[in-house]
C-alpha positions as semicolon CSV with decimal commas, in nm:
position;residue;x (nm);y (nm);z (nm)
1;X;1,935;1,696;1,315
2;X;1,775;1,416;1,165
3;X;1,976;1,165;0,921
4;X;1,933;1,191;0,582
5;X;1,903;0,826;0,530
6;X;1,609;0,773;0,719
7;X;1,470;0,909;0,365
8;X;1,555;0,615;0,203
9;X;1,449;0,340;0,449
10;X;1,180;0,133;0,416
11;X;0,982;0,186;0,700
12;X;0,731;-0,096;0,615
13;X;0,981;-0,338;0,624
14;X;0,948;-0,452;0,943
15;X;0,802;-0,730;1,140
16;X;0,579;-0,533;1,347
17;X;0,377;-0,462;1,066
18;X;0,190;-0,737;0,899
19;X;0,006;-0,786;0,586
20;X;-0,327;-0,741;0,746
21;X;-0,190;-0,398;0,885
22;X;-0,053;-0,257;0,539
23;X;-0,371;-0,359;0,402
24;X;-0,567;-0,164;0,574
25;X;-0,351;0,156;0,621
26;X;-0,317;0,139;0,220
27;X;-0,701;0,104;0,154
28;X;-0,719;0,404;0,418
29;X;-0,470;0,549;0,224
30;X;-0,630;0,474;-0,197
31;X;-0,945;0,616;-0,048
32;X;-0,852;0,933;0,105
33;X;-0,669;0,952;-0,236
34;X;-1,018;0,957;-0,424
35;X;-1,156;1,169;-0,163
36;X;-0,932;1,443;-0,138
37;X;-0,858;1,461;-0,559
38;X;-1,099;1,725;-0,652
39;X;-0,893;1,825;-0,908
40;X;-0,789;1,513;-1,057
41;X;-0,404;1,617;-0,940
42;X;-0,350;1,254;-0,791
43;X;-0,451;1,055;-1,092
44;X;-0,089;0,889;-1,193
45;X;-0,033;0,849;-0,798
46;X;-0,374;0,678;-0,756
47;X;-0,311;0,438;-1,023
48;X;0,053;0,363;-0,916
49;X;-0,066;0,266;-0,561
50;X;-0,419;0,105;-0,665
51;X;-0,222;-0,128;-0,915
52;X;0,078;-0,173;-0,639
53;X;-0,211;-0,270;-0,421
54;X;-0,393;-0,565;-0,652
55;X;-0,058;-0,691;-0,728
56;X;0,063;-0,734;-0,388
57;X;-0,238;-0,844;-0,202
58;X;-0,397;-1,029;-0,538
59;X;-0,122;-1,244;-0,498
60;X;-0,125;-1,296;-0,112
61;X;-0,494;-1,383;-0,163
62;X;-0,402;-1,630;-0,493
63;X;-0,175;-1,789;-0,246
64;X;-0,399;-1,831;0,028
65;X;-0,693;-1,957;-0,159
66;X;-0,470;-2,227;-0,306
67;X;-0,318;-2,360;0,019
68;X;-0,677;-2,384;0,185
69;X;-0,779;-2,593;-0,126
């Protein structure tokens, strides 16, 4: 039986997985999102993630642009 507080982990939170690699798999993941909303039932989830996703990595990218200057 599987433990009920594997629920509650954060499975991103792990070394193996870098900011490159959640990048990607959430772009994958805003655009099959828009894809697959035909009905416009994923509106409140798509903004969630999409403004998750320009906080996070507009930050990373803030950050890197002002240690390479």
């Amino acid at each position: 039986m599987i433990n009920l507080r594997r629920f509650y982990e954060n499975h991103f939170d792990t070394k193996n997985i870098g900011d490159d690699r959640l990048r990607k798999f959430t772009a994958d993941h805003i655009q099959r999102l828009i894809s697959n909303d035909t009905e416009g039932k994923y509106e409140a989830l798509k903004a969630a993630v999409t403004t998750a996703y320009d906080d996070y990595f507009g930050a990373i990218t803030t950050e890197d642009v002002s240690l390479s200057e």
